[in-house]
Legacy VTK file of the C-alpha trace (Angstrom):
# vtk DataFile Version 3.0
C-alpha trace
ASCII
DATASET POLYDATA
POINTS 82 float
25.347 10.859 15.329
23.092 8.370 13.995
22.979 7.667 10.756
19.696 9.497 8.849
17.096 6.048 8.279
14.513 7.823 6.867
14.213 10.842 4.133
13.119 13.400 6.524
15.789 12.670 8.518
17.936 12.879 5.542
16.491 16.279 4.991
17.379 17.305 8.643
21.030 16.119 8.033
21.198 17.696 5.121
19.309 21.210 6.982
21.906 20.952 9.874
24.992 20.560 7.466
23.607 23.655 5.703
23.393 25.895 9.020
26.972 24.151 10.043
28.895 25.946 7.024
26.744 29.192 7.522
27.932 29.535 11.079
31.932 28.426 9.875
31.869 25.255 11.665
32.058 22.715 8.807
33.601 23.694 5.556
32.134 23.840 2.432
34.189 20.927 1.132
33.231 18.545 3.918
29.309 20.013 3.381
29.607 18.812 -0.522
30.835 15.458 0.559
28.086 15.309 2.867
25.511 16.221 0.236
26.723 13.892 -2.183
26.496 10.967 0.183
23.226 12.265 1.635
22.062 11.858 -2.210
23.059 8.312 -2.686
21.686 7.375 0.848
18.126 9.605 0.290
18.195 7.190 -3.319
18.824 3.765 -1.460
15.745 5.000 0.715
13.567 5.405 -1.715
14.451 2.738 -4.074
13.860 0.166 -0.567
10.455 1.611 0.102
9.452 1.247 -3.479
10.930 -2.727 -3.462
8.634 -3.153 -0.074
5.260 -1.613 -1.983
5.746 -4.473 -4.419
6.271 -7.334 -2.473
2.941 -5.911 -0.960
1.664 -5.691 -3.748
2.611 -9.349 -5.427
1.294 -10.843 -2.345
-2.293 -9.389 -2.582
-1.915 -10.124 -6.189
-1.224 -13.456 -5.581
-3.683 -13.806 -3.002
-6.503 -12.734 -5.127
-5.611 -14.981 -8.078
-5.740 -17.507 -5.803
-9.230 -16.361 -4.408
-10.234 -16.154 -7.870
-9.418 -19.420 -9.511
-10.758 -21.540 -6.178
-13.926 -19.499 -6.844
-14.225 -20.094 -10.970
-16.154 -23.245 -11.826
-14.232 -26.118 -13.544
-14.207 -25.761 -17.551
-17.145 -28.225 -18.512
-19.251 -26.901 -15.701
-20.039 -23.335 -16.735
-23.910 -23.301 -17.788
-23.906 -21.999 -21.485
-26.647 -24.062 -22.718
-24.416 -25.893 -25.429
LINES 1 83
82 0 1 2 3 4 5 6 7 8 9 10 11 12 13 14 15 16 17 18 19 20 21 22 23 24 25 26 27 28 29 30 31 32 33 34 35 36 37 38 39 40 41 42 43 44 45 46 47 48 49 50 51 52 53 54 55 56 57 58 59 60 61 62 63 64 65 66 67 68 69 70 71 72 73 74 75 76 77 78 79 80 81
């Protein structure tokens, strides 16, 4: 078995493990440890697609500040009539 990469395949791990100690074939004890580690992994998942918004995110940022300050006139060439 392939480890789950994704949280819906977490959730079908986690769905199969369930129907596994209904039927008898895993035990309950082996089904916690599962759970528990299913946890951790389903939190690694989401805390990695968070970190990959925000680099998306700084680098639009970043690209737009640039855009912005190549576009902004110099300091002493803004017309203000001083």
């Amino acid at each position: 078995m392939e480890p789950p990469k994704t949280a819906g395949e977490v959730r079908d791990a986690l769905a199969n493990t369930m129907a596994q100690v209904h039927a008898r074939q895993m035990d309950s004890r082996t089904a916690n440890t599962l759970a528990y580690l299913a946890m951790s992994l389903l939190r690694a998942i989401e805390v990695s697609e968070i970190e990959s918004r925000l680099d998306a995110l700084e680098v639009t940022q970043r690209g737009e500040e640039r855009a912005f300050f190549q576009s902004s006139p110099p300091d002493g060439e803004q017309g203000g009539g001083r």
